[in-house]
C-alpha positions as CSV (number, residue, x, y, z in Angstrom):
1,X,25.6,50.2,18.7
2,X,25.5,49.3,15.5
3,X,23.5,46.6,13.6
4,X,20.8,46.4,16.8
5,X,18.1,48.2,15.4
6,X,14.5,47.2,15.8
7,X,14.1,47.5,12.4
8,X,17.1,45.3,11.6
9,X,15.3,42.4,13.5
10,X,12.4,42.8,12.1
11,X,14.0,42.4,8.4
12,X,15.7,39.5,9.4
13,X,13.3,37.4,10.7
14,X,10.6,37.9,8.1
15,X,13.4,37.0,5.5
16,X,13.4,33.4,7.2
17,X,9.9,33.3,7.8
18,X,9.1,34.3,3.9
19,X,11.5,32.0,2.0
20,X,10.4,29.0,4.3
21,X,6.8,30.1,3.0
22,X,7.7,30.3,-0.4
23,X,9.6,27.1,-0.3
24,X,5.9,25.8,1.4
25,X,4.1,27.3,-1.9
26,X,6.3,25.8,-4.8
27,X,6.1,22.7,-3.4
28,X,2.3,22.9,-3.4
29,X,2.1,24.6,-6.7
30,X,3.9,21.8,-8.1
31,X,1.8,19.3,-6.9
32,X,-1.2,21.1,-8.0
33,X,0.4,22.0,-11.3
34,X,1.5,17.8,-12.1
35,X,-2.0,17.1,-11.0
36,X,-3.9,19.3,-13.2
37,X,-2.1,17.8,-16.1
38,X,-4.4,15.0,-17.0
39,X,-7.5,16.8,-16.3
40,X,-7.4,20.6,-15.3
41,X,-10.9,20.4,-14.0
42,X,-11.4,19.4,-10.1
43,X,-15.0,18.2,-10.4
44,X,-13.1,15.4,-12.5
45,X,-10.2,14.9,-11.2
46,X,-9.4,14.2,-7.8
47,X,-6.0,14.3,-7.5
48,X,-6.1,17.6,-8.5
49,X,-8.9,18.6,-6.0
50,X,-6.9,16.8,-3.0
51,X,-3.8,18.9,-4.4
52,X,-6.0,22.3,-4.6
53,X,-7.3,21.9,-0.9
54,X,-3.8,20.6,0.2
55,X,-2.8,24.2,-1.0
56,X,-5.6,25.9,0.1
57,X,-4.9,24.7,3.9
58,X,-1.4,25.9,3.3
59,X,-2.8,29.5,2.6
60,X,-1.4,29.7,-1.4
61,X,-4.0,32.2,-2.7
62,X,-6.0,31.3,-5.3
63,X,-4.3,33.1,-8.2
64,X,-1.6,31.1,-7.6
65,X,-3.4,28.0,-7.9
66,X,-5.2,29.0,-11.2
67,X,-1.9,30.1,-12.9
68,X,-0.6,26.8,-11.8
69,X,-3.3,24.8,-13.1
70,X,-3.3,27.2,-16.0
71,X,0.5,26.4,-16.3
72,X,0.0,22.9,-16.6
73,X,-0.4,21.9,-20.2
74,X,3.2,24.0,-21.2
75,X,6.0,22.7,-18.3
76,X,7.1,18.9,-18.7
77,X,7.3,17.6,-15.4
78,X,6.8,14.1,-14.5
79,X,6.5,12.4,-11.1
80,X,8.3,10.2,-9.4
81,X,8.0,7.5,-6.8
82,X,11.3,6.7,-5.3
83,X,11.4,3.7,-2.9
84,X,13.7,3.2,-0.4
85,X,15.2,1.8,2.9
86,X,15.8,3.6,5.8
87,X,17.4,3.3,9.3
88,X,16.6,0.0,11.2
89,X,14.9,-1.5,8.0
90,X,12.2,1.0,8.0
91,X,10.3,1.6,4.4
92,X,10.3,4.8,3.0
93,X,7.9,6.1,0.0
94,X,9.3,9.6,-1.7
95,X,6.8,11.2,-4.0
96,X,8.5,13.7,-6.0
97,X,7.9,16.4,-9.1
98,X,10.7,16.9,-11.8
99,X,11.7,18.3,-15.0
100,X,15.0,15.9,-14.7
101,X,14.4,12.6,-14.0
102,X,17.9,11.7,-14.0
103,X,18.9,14.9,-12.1
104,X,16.7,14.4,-9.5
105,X,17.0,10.6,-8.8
106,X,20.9,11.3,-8.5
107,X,20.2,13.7,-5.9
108,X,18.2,11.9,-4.2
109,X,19.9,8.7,-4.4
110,X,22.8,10.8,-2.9
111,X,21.1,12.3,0.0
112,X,19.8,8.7,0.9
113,X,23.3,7.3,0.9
114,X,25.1,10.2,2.8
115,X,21.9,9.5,5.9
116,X,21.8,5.7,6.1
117,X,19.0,4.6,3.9
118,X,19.3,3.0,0.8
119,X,17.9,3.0,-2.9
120,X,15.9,-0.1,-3.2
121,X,14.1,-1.2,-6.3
122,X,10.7,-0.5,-7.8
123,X,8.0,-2.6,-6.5
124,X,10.3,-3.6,-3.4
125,X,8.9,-1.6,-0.9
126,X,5.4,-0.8,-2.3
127,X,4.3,-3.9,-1.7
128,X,3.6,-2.6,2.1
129,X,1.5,0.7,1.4
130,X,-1.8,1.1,0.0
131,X,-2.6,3.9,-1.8
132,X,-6.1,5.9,-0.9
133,X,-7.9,8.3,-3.4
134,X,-6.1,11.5,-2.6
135,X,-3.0,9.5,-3.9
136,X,-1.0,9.2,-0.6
137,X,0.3,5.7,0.9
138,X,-0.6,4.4,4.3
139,X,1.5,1.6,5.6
140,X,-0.3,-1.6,5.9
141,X,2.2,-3.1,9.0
142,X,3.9,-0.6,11.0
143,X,7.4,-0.9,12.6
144,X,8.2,-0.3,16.2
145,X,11.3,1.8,16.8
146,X,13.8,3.5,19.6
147,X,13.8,6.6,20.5
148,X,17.2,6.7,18.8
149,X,16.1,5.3,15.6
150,X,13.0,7.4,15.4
151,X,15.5,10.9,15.3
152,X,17.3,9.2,12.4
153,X,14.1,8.7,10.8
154,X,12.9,11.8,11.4
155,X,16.1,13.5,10.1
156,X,16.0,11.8,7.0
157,X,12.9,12.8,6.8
158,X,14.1,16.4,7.1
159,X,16.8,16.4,4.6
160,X,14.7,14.9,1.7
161,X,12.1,17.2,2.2
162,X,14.3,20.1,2.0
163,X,15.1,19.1,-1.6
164,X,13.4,20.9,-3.9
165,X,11.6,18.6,-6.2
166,X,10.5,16.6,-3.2
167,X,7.0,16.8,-2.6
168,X,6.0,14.1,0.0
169,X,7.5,10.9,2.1
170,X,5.8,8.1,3.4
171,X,7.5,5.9,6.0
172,X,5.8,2.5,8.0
173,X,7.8,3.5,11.2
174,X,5.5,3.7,14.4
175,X,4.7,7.3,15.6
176,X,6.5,9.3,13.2
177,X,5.0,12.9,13.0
């Protein structure tokens, strides 16, 4: 019986299990890296400190996060807000880290189109979020949804999370986790 081996099984599933934790540590690396750009010191910055513990809660060992911050001052990466419309009117907020700006809002504009949700303007839906000190947005009026329109949110969600220079999304739909 070939290709049932215990060993086999094993190889497989850490194989999924380690590139979904390495896609977990880039993505926090990232954050901590863009962070640590204006001010690679934590005591003085609290981005950067709300990015390190972020990381730290994700299990990223801590020579990661020093060669990220250490990283910091030589990779051009910007960050980008990205606001946009989602099933049933509902307000999404996408935080994300590039070296392309114009590379990665294409992308993004393109997974936004093929899901239902649309590109909207800057300042359009930020007018609804407030923005606390670890730099994330908390809707100021929620929206009620269906059951239906809360798996097309949550999708959406999905798919622009799995892009790579995604970092975050906010939404204002109801009881979203």
């Amino acid at each position: 019986m070939s290709g049932h081996s215990k060993w086999s099984q094993i190889k497989h599933k850490k194989a999924i299990t380690d590139g979904k934790r390495a896609k977990q540590f880039t993505k926090l690396l990232v954050a901590v890296q863009t962070a640590a750009k204006s001010d690679p010191n934590p005591d003085f910055n609290p981005r950067l400190r709300a990015a390190i513990n972020k990381a730290k809660e994700g299990n990223v060992p801590q020579d990661n996060i020093a060669r990220a911050i250490a990283r910091s001052k030589d990779n051009p990466t910007e960050d980008l807000i990205i606001e946009s419309y989602g099933p049933a009117g509902t307000a999404f907020i996408i935080k994300a880290v590039t070296d392309n700006r114009n590379r990665t809002v294409s992308e993004l504009k393109k997974l936004l189109s093929d899901n239902n949700a649309k590109f909207a303007e800057q300042g359009s839906v930020m007018w609804g979020f407030t923005q606390n000190e670890e730099g994330d947005f908390v809707p100021q009026f929620s929206q009620a949804l269906s059951e239906n329109e809360k798996d097309k949110v949550r999708s959406l969600m999905e798919v622009v999370l799995d892009h790579p220079d995604a970092i975050d999304i906010y939404t204002n739909a109801e009881n979203i986790s």
